[in-house]
N, C-alpha and C positions, 0 to 999 in steps of 0.2 A: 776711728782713733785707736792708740793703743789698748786700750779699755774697754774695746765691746767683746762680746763674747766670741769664742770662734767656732765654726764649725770642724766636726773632729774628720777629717779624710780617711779612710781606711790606709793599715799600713801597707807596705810593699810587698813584707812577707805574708803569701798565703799557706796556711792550714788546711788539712784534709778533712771537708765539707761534713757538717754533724750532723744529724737526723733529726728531724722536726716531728713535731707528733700528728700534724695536718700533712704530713707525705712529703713534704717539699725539703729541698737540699740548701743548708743554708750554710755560706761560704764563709769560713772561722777566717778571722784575720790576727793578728799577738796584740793581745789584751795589753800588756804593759806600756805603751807608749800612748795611744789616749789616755790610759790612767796619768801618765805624765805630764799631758797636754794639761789636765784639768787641773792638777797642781801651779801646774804655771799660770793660768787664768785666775786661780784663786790668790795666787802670791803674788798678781799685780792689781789686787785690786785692793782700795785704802780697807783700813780694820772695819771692818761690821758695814760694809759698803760692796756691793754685787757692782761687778762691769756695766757698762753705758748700755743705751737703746742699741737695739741690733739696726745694721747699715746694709748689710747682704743684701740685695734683691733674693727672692725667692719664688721659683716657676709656679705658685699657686695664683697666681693672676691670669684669669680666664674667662676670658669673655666681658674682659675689662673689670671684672668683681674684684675686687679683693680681696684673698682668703683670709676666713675666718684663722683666728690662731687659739693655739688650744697650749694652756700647759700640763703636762703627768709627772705627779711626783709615784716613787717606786717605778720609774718606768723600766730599771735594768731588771725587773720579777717577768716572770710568765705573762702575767695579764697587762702590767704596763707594755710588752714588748710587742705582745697582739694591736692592743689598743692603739699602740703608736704606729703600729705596719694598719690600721682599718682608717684612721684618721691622715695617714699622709696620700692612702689610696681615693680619699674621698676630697683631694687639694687642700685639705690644712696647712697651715705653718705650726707645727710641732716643737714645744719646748720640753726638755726632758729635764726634770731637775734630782741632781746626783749627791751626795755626801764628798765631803772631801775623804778620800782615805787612801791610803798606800795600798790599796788591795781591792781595789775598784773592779769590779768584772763586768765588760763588755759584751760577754761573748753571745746574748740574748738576742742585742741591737746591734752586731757589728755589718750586720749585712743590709741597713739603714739609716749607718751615721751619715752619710754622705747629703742625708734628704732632711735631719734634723738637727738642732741646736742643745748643746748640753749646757744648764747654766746650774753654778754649783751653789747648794741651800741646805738647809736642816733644819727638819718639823719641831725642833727643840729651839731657835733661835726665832724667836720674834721678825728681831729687824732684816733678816736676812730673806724673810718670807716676804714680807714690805718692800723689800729693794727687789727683788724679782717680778711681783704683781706690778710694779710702776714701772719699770724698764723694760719685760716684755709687753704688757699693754693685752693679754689675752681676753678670747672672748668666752670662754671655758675654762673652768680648772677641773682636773681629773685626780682627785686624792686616792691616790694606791698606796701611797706610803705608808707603812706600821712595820711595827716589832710584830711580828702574826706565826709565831713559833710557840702554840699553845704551852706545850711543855714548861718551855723557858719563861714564860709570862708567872710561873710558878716559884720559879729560883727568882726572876727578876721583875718582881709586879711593879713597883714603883716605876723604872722606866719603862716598861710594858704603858703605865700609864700617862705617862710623857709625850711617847709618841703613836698610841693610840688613841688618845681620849684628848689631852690639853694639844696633842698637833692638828686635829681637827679645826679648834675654839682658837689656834693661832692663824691659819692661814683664813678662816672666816676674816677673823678681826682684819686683816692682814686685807681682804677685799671687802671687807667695809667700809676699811679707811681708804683705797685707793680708787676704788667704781663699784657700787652697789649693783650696777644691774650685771656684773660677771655669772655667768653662770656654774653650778658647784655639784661634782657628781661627789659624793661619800659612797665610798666601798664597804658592802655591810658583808655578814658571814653569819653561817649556821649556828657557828656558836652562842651567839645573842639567844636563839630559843634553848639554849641550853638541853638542861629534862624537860621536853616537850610535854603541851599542855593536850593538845591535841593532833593528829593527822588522817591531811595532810597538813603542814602552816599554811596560812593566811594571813593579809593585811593586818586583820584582827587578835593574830594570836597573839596572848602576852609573850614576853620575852620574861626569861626563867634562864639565865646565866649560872652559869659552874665554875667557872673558870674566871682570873683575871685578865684575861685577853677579850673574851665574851663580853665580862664587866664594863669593859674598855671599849668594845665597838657600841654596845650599846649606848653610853654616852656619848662617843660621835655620832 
């Protein structure tokens, strides 16, 4: 229907291919026009309500299985863009979930829109995490999403702690309420041990935060 989400196609115009830090040549496509697609997807869907079930068929059907589906928020960062190229090489169906904004950058994923679905959410909105978990239906969530710019967690700790620490405790809720048994990777970081207690760390070592970004992952 008009309302499911769409997949984004690479544009027409190509760019001169950017340097990947694993060697490989990865083909720039113009950022601006998915960023427009995903506008449009958000602007047809009712207020505080995400687009229908996806309809796509998708080539992760093999050997009659049927791929698991995973969803990555932060998937346009460094690690979501790896994660989402390791999970579609492994027959996933890959949902990548984006912020609405006039300044959306692709250009991490643009050389794998083709193989996954962008559905638009923010670790700051409840219901929108809720209509995602229930309309993709994943068997995975991969939480990469945060504010993780130590510095600024310093000018900006309260939302630092928004979508550090309460965007964790949202999308739990969020597959508590829609399938318990989804499974949930949280993205930790160094920062949690802060002034180290001892090294190297361990499982064991306390966590000794400095920072409000630290503060922050440690409570997710």
């Amino acid at each position: 229907g008009t309302d499911a989400p769409q997949r984004y196609p690479r544009d027409r115009m190509r760019l001169p291919a950017l340097p990947r830090s694993d060697g490989l040549a990865a083909e720039r496509t113009d950022i601006s026009e998915p960023a427009r697609r995903v506008e449009r997807v958000a602007r047809r869907s009712a207020p505080a309500r995400l687009p229908g079930r996806i309809t796509t068929p998708h080539p992760g059907h093999l050997g009659g299985n049927v791929a698991k589906k995973a969803l990555i928020t932060g998937i346009t960062g460094q690690d979501g863009s790896y994660l989402a190229e390791f999970l579609i090489s492994k027959g996933y169906e890959v949902f990548g979930m984006v912020r609405r904004s006039s300044t959306t950058r692709f250009y991490r994923i643009d050389h794998i829109l083709d193989a996954l679905t962008l559905v638009p959410g923010d670790l700051l909105d409840q219901v929108s995490l809720l209509n995602i978990i229930r309309d993709c239906q994943p068997d995975e969530v991969y939480n990469l999403g945060a504010q993780s710019f130590v510095p600024t967690s310093w000018a900006q700790p309260v939302l630092t702690a928004e979508f550090t620490a309460l965007g964790v405790t949202r999308m739990l809720d969020a597959i508590r309420m829609v399938n318990p048994n989804i499974r949930f990777y949280q993205a930790s970081s160094s920062e949690m041990f802060g002034k180290v207690r001892e090294v190297p760390q361990s499982e064991t070592t306390p966590f000794y935060p400095r920072s409000p970004y630290g503060v922050a992952k440690v409570y997710g």
